[in-house]
Each structure stands twice: as C-alpha cells, then as structure tokens.
ZANUNU-174012 format. One record per residue (C-alpha): x, y, z. Coordinates in steps of 0.2 Angstrom, whole numbers, plus 5000, padded with zeros to 4 digits. Last residue first. Layout:
% ZANUNU-174012
XYZ;...
This chain:
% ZANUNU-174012
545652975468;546353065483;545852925498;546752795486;548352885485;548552925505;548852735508;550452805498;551152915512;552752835516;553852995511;554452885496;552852785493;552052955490;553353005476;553052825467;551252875468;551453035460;552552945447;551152825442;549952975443;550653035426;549953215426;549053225409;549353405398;550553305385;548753325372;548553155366;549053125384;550753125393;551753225407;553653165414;553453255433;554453385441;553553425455;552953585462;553853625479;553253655495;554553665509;555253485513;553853345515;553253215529;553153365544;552953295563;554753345566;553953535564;553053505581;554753495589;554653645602;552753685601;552153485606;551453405596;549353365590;549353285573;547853335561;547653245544;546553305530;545953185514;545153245498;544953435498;544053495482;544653595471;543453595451;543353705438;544353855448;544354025448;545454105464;544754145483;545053955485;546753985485;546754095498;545653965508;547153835506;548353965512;547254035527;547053845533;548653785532;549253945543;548053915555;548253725558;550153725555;551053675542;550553525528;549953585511;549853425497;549153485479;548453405465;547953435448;547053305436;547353385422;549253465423;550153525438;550653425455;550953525469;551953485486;552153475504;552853605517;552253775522;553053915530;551554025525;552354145512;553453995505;551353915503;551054105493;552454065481;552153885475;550253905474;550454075466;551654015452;550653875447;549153995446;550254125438;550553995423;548853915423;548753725420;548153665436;546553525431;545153465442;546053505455;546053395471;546653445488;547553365503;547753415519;549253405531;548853495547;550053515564;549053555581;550153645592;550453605610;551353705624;550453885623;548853775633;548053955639;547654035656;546454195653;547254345657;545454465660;544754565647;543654735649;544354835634;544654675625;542854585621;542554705605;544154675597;543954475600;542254465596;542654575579;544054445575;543154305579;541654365567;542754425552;543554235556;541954165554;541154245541;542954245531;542654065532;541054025526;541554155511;541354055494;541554195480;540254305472;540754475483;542454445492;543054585496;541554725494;540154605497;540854535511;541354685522;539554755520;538854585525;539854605542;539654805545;537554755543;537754595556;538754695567;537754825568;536254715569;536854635584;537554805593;535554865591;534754715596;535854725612;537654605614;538054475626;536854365622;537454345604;536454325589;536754385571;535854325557;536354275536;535754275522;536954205509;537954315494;537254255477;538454205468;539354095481;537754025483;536354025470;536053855478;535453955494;536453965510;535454015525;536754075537;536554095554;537954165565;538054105583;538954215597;539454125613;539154145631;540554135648;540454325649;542254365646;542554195636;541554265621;541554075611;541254095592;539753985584;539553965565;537853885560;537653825544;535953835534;535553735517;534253795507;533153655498;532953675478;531353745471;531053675456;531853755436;531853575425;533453495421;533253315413;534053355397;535453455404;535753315416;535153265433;535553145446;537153175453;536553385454;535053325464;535953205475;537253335479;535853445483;535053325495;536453265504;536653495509;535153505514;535253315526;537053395531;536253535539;537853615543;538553635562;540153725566;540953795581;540653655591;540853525582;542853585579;543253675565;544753675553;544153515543;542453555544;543053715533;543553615518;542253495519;540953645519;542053725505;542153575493;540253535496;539853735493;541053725476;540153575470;538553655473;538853815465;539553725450;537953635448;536853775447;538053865435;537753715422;536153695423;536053895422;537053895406;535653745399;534253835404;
C-alpha cells in the first residue's frame, strides 16, 4: 500500500506539472482540461498520508486537444481520459474529425497509440499527442492545399521557469546545458537540491527542449512562471534577458554541500532585473 501511495502521488505531481507545462504553449482553443478533475486530485494527494491512504475510486480527468484543418474550415479534437495511473498507464484516448470517415479516424487513432507505447511508453505524453496529431493533419491536408496567407513578421519569444526538486546527476547537468546549445537557447541552470532552470528562446524551440527534459526521471519538475513576448522576426532576439544557457557557478552548502545557495541565485536575478521572478519560483 504504502509503494502505490507513493506512486499514486508521483503520477499526479507529474500530470499537474505537465498540464501547466503544456497550457503554457497552447492557446484556449487548442486545449481544455477539466480543471475541477484535476483540483480534485491534487486535493486528495494534499490531503492524505500513508497512514490515511485507503484504495477509492479516484476521478478521471479528460483533456481535450483540438488542431485546426484549414482546408476544410473544421478541426480535429482528441479525447483523452487520463487516469491517476497516468503516465504509467498510457491514457484512452478518441479521435474526431469531421473531415475524416470512421475508418480514417480509427486509423489514426490505432497508428497514434501505437506510436506512443513504443516511444514514449510510461512517460507523460499530452504533447507528443498533440504534435503526432498536428503533424498527421498536416501530412494528410497537403495533397489538396491551397497558399494560405500567414503573419511571417512576428515571433512570440518564451522565457519559462522550471523547478527541480533536486539536479544532482552528472549527464543530467550535462544534458540540460547541451541540448538548450541544441535549441539556440538562452537562460540558465542551477544544480544541487532545489534545482532550477531558466530557458527563454522561441515558443517552439523552448517548448521541445523543456518537454525533452521532461522525457527524463525526475522526483519533482515543475514549471513555476512562463512569460510570452510577441516581437517582431528581425529583433526578436533583443527581447532575450540571459546569454546562451549556461549552468551557474554557485558557492554550495548544507550538512551535505549538495544545497544551492538561493541568496546568490537571487543576486544573479537582480542583475538581469528579473528578481520579482524569485518569489513566483519558491
């Protein structure tokens, strides 16, 4: 009882983490979460202990993804019922799109879950769903596409925030430097217990990183504080606070020297002027 306590309330961290993670990428139109599900599963895990943990039906929270298909002016919605045994458990999950027949829909739908047990089988996936999905829309809407006119001269420009409940892992360190250098991103990391990272760049770009790290183990990573600036495509990099992510070299402390000394990450955020950003973090 006590190990599925335990993994019960790790599934529900990482679904809050993910779903705040992803409504900071999409618009209200593309995403809707039964936030009432979701309220009362964060609840439940506040309010109970090992000792107080008896097995109960916990509620099911459903998002809805929806993906535009400009060539026939409709839009494909996918369904995901989302269980507490999620990301363990891969969610259920329905197909709909006017545009396509029963058969297409269930193609699809089969093709889609297939692809998610074999890459990213017991890990969150919201958006993988959702880019598979745009991607298959897109593939499947360009035989018969028109030139559709397009905004190219604005960007939008995303700085977000994330909380670790520690970073001590070599490669980790390593891979969160490395891979943000393979994005073009700006910002910084802090290692040790609590960790913290800082990733600004471009929507896209920021948003692939941060859910390539998510793809890794972690105790806790949650995104704090996410901040989206429209400019314009020939200076949008101007709008950047932070050179190209670097981890920092900070003086560590603690019975066991693992602690990061938040007094110096606070005196690196007042440098860049981003120190009302401290109290959002922690």
């Amino acid at each position: 009882n006590s190990a599925a306590f335990d993994q019960l309330c790790d599934n529900i961290e990482q679904l809050q983490s993910e779903i705040e993670s992803i409504q900071s990428m999409l618009s209200v139109e593309e995403l809707e979460v039964d936030t009432a599900a979701l309220q009362q599963l964060v609840d439940w895990k506040q309010a109970t202990t090992h000792t107080t943990y008896q097995t109960r039906p916990l509620p099911t929270c459903e998002v809805i993804l929806r993906i535009p298909v400009i060539q026939t002016h409709s839009s494909c919605s996918i369904h995901i019922d989302i269980t507490p045994a999620y990301p363990v458990e891969l969610p259920n999950l329905r197909i709909r799109c006017n545009a396509w027949s029963n058969a297409q829909s269930s193609e699809v739908q089969h093709n889609l879950q297939a692809h998610l047990k074999k890459e990213l089988d017991e890990q969150p996936c919201l958006f993988e769903i959702f880019t598979w999905t745009q991607d298959y829309v897109a593939q499947d809407s360009q035989v018969d596409a028109e030139p559709v006119e397009k905004d190219d001269t604005t960007v939008t420009v995303v700085r977000e925030y994330v909380y670790f409940h520690h970073i001590y892992s070599t490669t980790k360190r390593k891979n969160i430097v490395n891979w943000a250098h393979d994005y073009g991103l700006h910002g910084f990391s802090v290692c040790g217990k609590p960790g913290l990272l800082c990733a600004e760049g471009l929507k896209d770009q920021v948003h692939t990183y941060i859910q390539r790290l998510r793809n890794l183990s972690w105790q806790k990573m949650q995104t704090k504080a996410v901040t989206s600036i429209e400019a314009s495509i020939e200076d949008w990099q101007q709008q950047l606070k932070y050179p190209p992510l670097q981890e920092l070299a900070l003086s560590a402390h603690g019975t066991r020297g693992n602690h990061a000394n938040m007094g110096e990450v606070r005196s690196f955020l007042q440098q860049y002027d981003d120190e009302q950003v401290f109290s959002d973090i922690f």
